[in-house]
C-alpha positions as CSV (number, residue, x, y, z in Angstrom):
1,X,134.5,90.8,107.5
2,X,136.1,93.8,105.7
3,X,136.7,95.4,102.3
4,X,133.7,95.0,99.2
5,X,131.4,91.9,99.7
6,X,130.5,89.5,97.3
7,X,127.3,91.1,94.8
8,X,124.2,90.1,95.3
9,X,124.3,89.0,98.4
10,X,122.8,90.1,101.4
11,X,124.8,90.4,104.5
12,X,124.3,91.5,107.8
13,X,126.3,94.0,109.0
14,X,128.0,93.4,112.3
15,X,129.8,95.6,114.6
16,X,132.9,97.0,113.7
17,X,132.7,95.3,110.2
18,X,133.8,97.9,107.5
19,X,133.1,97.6,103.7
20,X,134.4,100.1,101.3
21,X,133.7,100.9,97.8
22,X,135.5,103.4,95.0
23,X,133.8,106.9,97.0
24,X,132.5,105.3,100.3
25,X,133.7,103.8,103.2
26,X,131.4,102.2,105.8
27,X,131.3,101.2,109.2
28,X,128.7,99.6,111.3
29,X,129.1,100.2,115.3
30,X,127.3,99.4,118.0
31,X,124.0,101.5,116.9
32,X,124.8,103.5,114.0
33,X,125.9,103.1,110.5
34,X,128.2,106.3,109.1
35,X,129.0,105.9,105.9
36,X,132.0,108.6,104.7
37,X,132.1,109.8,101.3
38,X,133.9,111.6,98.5
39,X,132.4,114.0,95.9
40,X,128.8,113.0,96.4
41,X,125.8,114.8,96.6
42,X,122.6,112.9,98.2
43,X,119.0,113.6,98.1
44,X,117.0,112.3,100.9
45,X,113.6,113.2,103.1
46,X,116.2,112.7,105.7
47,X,115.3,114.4,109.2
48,X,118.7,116.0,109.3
49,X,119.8,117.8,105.8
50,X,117.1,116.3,103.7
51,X,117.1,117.5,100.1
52,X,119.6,118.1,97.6
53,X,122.7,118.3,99.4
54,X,126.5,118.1,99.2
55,X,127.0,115.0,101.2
56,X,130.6,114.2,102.9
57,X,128.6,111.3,105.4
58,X,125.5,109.8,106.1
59,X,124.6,107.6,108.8
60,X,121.3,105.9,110.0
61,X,121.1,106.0,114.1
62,X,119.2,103.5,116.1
63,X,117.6,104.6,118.9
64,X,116.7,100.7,119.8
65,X,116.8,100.3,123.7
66,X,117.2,104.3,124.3
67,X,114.8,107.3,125.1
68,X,112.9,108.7,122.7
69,X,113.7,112.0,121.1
70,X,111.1,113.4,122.1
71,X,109.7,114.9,118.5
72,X,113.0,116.2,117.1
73,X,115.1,114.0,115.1
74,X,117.4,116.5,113.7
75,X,118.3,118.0,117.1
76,X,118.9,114.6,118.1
77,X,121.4,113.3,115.1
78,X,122.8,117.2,114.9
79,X,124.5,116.3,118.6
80,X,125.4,112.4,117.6
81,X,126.8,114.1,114.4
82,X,128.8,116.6,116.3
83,X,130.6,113.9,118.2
84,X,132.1,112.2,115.5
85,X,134.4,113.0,112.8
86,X,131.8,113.7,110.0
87,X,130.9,117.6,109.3
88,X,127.1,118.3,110.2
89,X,126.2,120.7,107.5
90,X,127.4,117.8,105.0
91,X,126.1,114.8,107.2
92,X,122.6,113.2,106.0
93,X,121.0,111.9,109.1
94,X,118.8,109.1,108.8
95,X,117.1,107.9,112.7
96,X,115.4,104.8,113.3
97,X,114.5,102.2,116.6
98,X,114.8,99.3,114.1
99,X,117.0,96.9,116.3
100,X,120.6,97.5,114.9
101,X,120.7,93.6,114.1
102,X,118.2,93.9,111.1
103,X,120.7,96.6,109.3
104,X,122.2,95.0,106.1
105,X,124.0,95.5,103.0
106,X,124.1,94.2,99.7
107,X,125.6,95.4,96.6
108,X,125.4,95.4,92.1
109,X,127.7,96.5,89.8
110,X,127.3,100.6,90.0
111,X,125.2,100.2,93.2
112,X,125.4,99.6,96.8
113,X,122.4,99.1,99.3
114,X,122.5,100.1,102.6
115,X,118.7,99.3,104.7
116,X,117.5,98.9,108.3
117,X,113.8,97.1,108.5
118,X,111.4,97.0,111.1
119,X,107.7,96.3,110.3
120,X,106.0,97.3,113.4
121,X,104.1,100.3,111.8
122,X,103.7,99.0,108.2
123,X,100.7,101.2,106.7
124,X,99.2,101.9,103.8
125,X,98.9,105.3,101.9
126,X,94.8,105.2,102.4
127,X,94.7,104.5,106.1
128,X,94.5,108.2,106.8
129,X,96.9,108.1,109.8
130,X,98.3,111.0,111.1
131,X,101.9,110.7,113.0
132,X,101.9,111.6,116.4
133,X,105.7,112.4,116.6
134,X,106.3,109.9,118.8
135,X,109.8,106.9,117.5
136,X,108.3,104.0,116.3
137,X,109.9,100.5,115.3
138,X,109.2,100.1,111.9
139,X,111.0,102.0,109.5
140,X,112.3,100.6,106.7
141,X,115.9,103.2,106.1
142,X,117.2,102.7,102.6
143,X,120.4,104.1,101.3
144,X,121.4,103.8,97.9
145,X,124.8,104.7,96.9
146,X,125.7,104.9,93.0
147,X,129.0,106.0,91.3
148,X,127.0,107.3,88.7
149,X,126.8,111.0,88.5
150,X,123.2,111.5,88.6
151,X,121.5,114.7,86.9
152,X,118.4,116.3,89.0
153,X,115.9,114.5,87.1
154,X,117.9,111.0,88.0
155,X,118.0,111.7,91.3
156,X,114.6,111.9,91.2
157,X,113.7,108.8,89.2
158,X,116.0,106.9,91.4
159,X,114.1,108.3,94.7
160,X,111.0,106.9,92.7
161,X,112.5,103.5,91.7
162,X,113.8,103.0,95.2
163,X,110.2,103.5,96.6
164,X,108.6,101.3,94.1
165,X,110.8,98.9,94.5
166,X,110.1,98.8,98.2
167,X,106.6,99.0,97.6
168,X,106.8,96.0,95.7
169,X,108.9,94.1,98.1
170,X,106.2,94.5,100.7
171,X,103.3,93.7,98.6
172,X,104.8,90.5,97.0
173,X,105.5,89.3,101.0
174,X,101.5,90.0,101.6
175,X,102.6,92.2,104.3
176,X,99.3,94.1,105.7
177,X,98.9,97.4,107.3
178,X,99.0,97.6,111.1
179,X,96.1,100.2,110.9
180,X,93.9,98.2,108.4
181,X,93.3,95.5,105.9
182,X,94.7,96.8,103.2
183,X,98.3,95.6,101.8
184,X,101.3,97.9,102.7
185,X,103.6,99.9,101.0
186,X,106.0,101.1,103.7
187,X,106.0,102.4,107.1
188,X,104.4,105.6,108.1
189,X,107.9,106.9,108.9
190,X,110.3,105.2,105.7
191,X,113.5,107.3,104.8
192,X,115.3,107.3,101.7
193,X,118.5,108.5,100.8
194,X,119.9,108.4,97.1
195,X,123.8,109.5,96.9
196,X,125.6,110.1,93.9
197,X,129.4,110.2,93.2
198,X,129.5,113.1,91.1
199,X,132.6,112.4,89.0
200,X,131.4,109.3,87.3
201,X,130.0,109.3,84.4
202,X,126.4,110.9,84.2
203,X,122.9,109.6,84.2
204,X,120.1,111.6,83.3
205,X,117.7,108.8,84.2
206,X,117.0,106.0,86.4
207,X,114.0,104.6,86.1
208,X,112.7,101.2,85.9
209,X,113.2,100.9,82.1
210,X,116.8,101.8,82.8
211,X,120.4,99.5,84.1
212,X,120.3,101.8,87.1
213,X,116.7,101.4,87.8
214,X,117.0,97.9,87.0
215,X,120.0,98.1,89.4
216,X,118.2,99.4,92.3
217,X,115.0,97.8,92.4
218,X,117.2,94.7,92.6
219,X,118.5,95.3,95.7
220,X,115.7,97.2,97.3
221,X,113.9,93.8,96.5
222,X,116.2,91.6,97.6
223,X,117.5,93.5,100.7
224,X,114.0,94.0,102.3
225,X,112.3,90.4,101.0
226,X,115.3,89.2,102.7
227,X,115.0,90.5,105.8
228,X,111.4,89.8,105.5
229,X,112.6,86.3,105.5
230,X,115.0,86.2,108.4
231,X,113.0,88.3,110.9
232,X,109.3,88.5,110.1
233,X,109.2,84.8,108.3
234,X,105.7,83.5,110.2
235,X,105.2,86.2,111.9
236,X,102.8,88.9,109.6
């Protein structure tokens, strides 16, 4: 199925399925998602050009069924990066071992949501782990595209909604930490990417008393209680 899906609705994405919006384009292959954009900046924790960057591509990489990378994610993408037709300074690289089957979309009016879930390593922030390096299975990816233009303080906000949101999501599914008793609020190795088209019209804020906010934590919600539903239903 190509071209802009139906809102609201989460879909997973198969490969060679495109979907493309007003600044993005999108295509799902057989173990990577690289999304292309247009005048877009992005801020991210991402392994590979985290920050507050220029973005021209993102993709999230699934190292399901492969070798590790040994401790160094961002060498790892930089060489998957450099054999595609994306530029690596401007390439936000999100890595995961989430099976690529559990990568999905879903989209609002200004917003679109691109996630990958795996639960394997849900934790929460008092376990008092400390990450040996090593891949693990359950990150939760998010990547929110808006064709807002965001100001600094929104990117931030919406970095903080996105979380929350997910936070939620996990909590309202009872999901428990693998390392305790305790209820989870993400994995021990979640990514986030926020990407703004920067010639819409601007936002200084996106929090949870805001549409965008309100936008977001929609589809955070319903993208990972979703997938909740079709892979771990039973199961945690």
């Amino acid at each position: 199925m190509n071209g802009i899906l139906q809102r609201d609705v989460l879909t997973l994405l198969k490969k060679n399925q495109t979907i493309e919006g007003e600044f993005f384009s999108a295509k799902m292959y057989r173990d990577f998602l690289l999304i292309k954009t247009s005048s877009t900046g992005c801020l991210s924790n991402a392994s590979l050009n985290g920050g507050l960057k220029r973005c021209s591509a993102i993709i999230n990489y699934s190292l399901y069924g492969k070798e590790d990378c040994d401790g160094k994610p961002a060498e790892y993408l930089l060489k998957i990066v450099e054999g595609l037709e994306a530029k690596p300074g401007e390439t936000v690289g999100l890595l995961t071992a989430v099976n690529p089957e559990a990568f999905a979309y879903v989209r609002a009016e200004h917003t679109h949501c691109f996630i990958s879930l795996g639960l394997d390593n849900a934790a929460s922030p008092l376990d008092g782990l400390s990450y040996s390096g090593k891949v693990v299975y359950g990150t939760i990816n998010t990547i929110i595209l808006t064709d807002f233009k965001l100001t600094g303080e929104a990117y931030v906000d919406a970095f903080k909604t996105s979380v929350e949101a997910k936070a939620y999501s996990l909590m309202s599914k009872n999901i428990k930490s693998r390392y305790s008793e305790k209820l989870a609020t993400g994995t021990i190795t979640d990514v986030t990417a926020i990407v703004s088209f920067v010639q819409g019209e601007e936002y200084r804020y996106a929090g949870t008393g805001t549409d965008l906010g309100s936008e977001i934590s929609k589809l955070v919600y319903s993208s990972i209680s979703g997938l909740i539903d079709m892979f771990y239903a039973g199961k945690t």
